[in-house]
TORRO-830666 format. One record per residue: x, z negated, y of N, C-alpha, C in turn; residue in one letter. Coordinates in steps of 0.1 Angstrom, whole numbers, plus 5000, padded with zeros to 4 digits. Layout:
REM TORRO-830666
XZYXZYXZYA ...
REM end
This chain:
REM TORRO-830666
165319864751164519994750164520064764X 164219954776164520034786165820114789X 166920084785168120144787168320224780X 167620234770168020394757167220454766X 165820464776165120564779165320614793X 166320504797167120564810168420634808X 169020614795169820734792169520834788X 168420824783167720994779167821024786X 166220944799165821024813167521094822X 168221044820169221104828169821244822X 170321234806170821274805169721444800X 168821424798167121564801167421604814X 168121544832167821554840169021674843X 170421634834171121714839171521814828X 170921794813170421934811169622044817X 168422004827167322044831168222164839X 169122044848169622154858171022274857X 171222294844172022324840171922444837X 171722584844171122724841171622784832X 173222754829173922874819173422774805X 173022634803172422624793171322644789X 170022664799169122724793169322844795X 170022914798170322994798170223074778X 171023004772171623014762170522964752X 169322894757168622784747167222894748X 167022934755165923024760165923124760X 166623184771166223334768167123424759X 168323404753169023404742168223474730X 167423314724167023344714165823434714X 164623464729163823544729164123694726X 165423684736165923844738166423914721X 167323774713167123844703166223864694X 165323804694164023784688163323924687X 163523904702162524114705163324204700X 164824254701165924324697165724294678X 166024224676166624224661164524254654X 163624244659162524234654161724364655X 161924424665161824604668162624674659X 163724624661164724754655164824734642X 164824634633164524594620162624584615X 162124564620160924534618159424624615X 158824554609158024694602155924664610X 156424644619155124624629154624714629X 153324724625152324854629152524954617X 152724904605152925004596151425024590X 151425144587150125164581150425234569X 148925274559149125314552150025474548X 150725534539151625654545151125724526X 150425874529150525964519151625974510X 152825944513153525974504154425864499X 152725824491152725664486154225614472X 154425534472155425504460154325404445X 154425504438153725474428154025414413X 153225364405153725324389153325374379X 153725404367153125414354153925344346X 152925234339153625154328152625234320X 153425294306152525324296153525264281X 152125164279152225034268151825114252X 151225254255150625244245151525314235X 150725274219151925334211151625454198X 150525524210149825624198150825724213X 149325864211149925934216148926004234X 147825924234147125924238147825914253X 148425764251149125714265149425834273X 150425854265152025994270150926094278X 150126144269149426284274148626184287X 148326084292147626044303149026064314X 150126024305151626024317151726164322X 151426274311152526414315151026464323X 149626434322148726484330149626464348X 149326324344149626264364150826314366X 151826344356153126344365153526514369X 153026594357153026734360152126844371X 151126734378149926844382150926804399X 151226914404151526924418150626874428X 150126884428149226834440149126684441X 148926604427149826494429150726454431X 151426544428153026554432153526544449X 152626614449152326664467152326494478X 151826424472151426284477151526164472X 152426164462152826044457154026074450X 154725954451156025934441156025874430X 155825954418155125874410156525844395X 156925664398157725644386157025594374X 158425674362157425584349158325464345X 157525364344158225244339158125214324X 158725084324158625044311158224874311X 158624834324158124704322156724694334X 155324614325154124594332154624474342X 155024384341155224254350156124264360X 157124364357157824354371157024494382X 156224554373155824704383154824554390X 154324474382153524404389153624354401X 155024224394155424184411155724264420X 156424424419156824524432155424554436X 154324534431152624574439152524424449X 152524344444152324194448153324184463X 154724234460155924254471155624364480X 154524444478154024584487155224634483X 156624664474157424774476156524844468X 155324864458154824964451153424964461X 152925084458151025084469150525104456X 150825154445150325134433150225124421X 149425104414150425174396149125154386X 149325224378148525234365149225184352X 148325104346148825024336148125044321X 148725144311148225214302148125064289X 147225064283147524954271148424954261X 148924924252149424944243148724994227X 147224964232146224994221144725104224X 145425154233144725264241144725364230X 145125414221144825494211144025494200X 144325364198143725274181142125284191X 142125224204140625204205139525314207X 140425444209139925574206139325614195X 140425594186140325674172139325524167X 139125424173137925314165136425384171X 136525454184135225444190134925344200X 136025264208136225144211136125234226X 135625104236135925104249137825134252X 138325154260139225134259140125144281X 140425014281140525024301142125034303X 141825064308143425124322143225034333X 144124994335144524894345144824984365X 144324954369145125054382145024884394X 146624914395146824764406146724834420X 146524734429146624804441147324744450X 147724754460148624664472147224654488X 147124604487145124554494146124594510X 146824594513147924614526147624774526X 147624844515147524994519146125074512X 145325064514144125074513143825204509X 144125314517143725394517144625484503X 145925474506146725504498146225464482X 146225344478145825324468144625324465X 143825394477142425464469142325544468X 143025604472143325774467144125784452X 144425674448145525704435144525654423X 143625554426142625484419142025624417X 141825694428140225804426141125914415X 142425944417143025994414143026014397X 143225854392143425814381142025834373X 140825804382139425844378139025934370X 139426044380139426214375139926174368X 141426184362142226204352141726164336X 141226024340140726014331139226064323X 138126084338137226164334136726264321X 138126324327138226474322138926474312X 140226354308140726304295139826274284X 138526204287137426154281136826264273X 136526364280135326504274136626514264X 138426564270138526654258138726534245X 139126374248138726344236138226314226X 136526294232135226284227135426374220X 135426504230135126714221135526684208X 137226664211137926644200137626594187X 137526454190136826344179135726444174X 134626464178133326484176133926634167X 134126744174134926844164134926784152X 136626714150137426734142136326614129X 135326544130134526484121133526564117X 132826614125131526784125132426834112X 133526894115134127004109134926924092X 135026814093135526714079134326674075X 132826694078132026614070130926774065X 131126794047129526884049128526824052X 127726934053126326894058125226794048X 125626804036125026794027125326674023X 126126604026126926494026126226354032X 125026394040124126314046125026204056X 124726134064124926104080126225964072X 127526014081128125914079128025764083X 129225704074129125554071128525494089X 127625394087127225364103126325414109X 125925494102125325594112123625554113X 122625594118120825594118120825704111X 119725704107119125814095119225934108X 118925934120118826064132120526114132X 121826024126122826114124123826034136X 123325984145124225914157124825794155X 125625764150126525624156126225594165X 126925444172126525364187127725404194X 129125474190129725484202129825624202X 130425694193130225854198129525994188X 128926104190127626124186128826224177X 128126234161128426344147127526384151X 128226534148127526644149127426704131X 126926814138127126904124127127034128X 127827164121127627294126125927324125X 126027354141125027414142124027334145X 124227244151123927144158124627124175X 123627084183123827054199124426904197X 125726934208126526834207126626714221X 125826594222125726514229127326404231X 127926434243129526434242129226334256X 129526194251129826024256130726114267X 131226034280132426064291133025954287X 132725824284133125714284133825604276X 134925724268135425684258136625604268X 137325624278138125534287137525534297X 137825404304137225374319138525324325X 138225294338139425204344138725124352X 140025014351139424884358140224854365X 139824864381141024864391140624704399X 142024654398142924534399143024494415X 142824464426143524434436144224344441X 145624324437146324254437146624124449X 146623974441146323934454147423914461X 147723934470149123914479149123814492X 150123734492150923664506150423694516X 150123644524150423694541151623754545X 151423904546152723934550152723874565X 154823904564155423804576156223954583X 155824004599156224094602157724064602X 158924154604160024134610160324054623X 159724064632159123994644159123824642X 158023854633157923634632158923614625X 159223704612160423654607161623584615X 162123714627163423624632162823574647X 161323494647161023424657161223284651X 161023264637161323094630162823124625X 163623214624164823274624165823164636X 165623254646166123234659165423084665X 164723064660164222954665164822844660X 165022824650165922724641167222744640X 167922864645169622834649169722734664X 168822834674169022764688168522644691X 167622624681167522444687169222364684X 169922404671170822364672172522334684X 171922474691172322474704172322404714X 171522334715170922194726171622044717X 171922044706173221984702174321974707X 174722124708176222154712176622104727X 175422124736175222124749175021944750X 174821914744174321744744175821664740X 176721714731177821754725178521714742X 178221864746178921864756179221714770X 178321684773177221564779178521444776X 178221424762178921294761180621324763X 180921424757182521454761182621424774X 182021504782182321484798182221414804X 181421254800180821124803182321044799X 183021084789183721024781185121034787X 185321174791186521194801186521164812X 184921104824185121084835184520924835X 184820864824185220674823183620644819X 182520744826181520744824180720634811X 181420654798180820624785181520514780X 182620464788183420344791182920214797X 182320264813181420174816180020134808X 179520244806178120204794178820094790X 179720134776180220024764180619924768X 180919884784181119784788179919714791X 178819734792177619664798177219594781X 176219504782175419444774174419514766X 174619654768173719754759174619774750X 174019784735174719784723175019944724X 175619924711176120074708174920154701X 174420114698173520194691172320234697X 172120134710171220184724172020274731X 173420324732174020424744173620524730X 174020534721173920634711172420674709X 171720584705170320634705169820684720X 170020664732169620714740170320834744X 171520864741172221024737171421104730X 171121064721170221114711169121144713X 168321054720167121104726167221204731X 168121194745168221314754168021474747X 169021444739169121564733167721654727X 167221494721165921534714164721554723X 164921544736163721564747163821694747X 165121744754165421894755165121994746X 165121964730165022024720163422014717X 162521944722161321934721160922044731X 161622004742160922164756161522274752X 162622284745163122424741161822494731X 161622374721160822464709159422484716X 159122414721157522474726157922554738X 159022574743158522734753158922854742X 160122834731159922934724158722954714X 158222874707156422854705155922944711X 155622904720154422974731155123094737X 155923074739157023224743156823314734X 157323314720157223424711155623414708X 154723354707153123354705152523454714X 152823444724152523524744152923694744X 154623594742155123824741154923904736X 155223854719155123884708154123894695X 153123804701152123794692152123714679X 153323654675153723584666152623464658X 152223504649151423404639151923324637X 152123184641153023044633152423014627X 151023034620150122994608149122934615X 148222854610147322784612146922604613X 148222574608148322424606149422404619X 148722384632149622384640150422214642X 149822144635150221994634151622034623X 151822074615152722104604154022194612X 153422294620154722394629155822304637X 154522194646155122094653156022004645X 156121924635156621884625157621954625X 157522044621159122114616159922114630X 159522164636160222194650161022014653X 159921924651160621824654161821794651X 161721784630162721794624164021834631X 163921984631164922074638165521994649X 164821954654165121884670166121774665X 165921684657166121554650167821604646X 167821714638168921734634169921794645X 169421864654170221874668170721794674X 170021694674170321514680171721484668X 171621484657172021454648173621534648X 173221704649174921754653175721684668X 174621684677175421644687176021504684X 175921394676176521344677177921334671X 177721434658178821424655179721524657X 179021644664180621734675181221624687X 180121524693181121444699182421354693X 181721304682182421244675183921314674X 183821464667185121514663186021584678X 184821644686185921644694185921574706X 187221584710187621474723187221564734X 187521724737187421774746186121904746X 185821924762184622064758185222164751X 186622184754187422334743187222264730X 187222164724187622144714186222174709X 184922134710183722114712182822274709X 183522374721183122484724184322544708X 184922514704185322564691184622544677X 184522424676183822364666182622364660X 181622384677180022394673179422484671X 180122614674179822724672179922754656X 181222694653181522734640180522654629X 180222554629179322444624177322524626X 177422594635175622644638175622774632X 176922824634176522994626177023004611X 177822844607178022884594176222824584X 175422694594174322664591173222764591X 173422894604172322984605172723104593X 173923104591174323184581173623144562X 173723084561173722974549171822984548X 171422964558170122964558169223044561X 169423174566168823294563168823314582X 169023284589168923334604169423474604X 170823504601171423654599170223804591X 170423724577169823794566168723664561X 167723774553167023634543167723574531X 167823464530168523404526168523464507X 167323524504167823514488168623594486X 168923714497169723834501171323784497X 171823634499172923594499173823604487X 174623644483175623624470175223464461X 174723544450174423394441175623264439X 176623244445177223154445177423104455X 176423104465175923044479174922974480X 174222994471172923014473172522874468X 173722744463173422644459173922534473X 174722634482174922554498174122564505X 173122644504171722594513170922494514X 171522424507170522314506171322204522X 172622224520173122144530172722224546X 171822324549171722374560170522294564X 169722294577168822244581168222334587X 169022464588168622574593167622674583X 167922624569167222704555166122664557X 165622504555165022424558163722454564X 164622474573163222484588163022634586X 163622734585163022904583162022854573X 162522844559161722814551160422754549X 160222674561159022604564158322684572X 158522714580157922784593157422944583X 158323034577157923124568156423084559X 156622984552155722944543154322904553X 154722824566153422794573152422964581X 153723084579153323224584152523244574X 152523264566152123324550150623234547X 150123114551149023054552149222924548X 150322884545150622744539150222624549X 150222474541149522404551150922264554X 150822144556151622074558151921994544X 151021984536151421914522152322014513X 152422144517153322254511155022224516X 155022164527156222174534156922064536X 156321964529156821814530158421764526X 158421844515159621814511160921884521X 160721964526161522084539161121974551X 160621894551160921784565161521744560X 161021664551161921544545163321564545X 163921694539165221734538165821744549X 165721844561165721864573165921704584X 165221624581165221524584166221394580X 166721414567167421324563169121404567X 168821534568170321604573170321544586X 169421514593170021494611170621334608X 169421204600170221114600171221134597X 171921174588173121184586174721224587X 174121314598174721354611175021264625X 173621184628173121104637174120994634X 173520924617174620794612176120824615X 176520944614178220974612178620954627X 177920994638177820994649178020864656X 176820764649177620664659178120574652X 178820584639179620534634181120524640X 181020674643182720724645182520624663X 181420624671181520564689181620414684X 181920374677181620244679183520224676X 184420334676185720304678186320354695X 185220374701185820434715186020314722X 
REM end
């Protein structure tokens, strides 16, 4: 044990001193962090007038439509909202849930029938709780509409039964000997007409949604989970150069096993990748303002992971290559096709569906994916299986690793 932790301690000492790699492990990933998170990134967005809106109308009388051509023809609505008509209720749903909708109105399918019964009858209005204002202007909006939809179809109703019933005829089916039904009031000519508003109401919905994840945090567990991989390559580097200057010769000659010079490579690696992730931690938290959630025991976790599987590439770019060119070819190619695969570039569902079953071999999906879910309010029992995975990719990296040194 002591000699695995004097090959870490050494080999932490001359990473430490090594500027063009932290160079590359540090301020790298910050710089892109702030670049790719400003210029893509939707910080500070507030709510905006010329909201993007829904109508699903389910219904299958005729009632609905005249509620559609009210909202969609009067300008002034027009003036301040974008208002689509749909056809499917569950997906306008999820786009409210996703904030690409601020709103929508959800007509029944039986919104007529409960008219022509005398029946209550509700409208749905969803909202995106993220734009507040916006969608309460389209709620108030829908209010009126319907308001004023109410008198003319009470008027209506109450009319067109006044005018089908004589007088003499005495108080229709339902009715109190005084002539009133319980939902809307017969008249008779020449009679004052007591006209209900509340033949529709609405019942507004606020949809519950995610923690949104700014552009910013996004590519701060983005960039944070390529470049740990980086302190691999650099660790990579370490043993090649130990390896060409007889360095890793002498070790394997001494009485320390192989799996003590290897595990203590390994460490090293994994020291450095532990100081990398908590200055970018607290780096992006400081500059940036970055939320990593609340379960700070679970953030740590992941990061470790990541770290684990860094240990885990470095051993097997030493493995494959003999030299730093060969090394400086390979590991690049091996982190960006991992950061690719796993959403660091783009988010990952963004990827062509016939990729999208090789993420699983990234460590780099893994760990966004964790770190995302822990932004959003998730806790560490949510994320268990993304260590787990993350974790069994570095063994297995790590195993290949010092499988292949125990032929040097």
């Amino acid at each position: 044990m002591r000699n695995l932790l004097t090959i870490a301690a050494k080999d932490t000492r001359i990473m430490v001193r090594d500027r063009a790699a932290l160079l590359v492990m540090l301020a790298m990933p910050l710089g892109l962090i702030f670049i790719l998170g400003s210029a893509l990134g939707n910080l500070g967005e507030g709510d905006s007038l010329d909201a993007e809106v829904a109508i699903v109308n389910d219904d299958t009388g005729e009632t609905g439509q005249r509620f559609v051509d009210a909202l969609t023809a009067a300008e002034e609505i027009d003036a301040v909202f974008n208002i689509h008509v749909r056809d499917d209720a569950g997906e306008v749903r999820t786009e409210v849930e996703r904030g690409d909708l601020t709103a929508a109105l959800v007509i029944p399918a039986d919104l007529t029938d409960r008219i022509m019964r005398g029946e209550p009858a509700p409208l749905e209005v969803l909202q995106d709780p993220g734009s507040t204002v916006s969608a309460g202007v389209w709620a108030a909006v829908v209010r009126a509409g319907v308001a004023q939809a109410s008198a003319q179809i009470v008027a209506g109703h109450t009319l067109a039964e006044a005018l089908s019933t004589p007088p003499s005829a005495g108080p229709p089916p339902g009715a109190d000997a005084s002539g009133a039904s319980a939902g809307v009031s017969h008249g008779y000519p020449g009679q004052a007409q007591e006209l209900e508003l509340d033949a529709v109401h609405v019942s507004e919905l606020e949809v519950e949604l995610e923690k949104e994840v700014s552009m910013i945090s996004y590519y701060a567990a983005a960039m944070s989970g390529m470049f740990l991989l980086f302190g691999g390559m650099f660790g990579a580097f370490s043993f090649v150069r130990e390896r060409r200057e007889q360095t890793l010769a002498r070790m394997m000659s001494t009485p320390s096993s192989t799996a003590i010079i290897v595990g203590g490579k390994a460490l090293g690696v994994m020291l450095i990748g532990v100081l990398q992730f908590l200055v970018l931690l607290v780096g992006t938290r400081t500059l940036f303002q970055v939320d990593w959630g609340s379960d700070v025991l679970a953030v740590v976790l992941v990061g470790f992971a990541e770290v684990l599987a860094a240990a885990g590439l470095a051993m097997t770019l030493a493995a494959l290559g003999k030299t730093e060119r060969a090394i400086g070819g390979i590991a690049p190619a091996f982190i960006m096709l991992f950061a690719a695969l796993g959403g660091a570039m783009i988010p990952a569902e963004q990827l062509p569906s016939w990729l999208l079953p090789a993420q699983v071999f990234s460590p780099v999906y893994w760990t966004i994916d964790s770190f995302l879910r822990l932004m959003q309010g998730g806790a560490l029992v949510d994320i268990l299986p993304n260590i787990g995975a993350v974790t069994a990719i570095g063994l297995a990296l790590l195993g290949f690793g010092a499988w292949r040194v125990r032929y040097e």
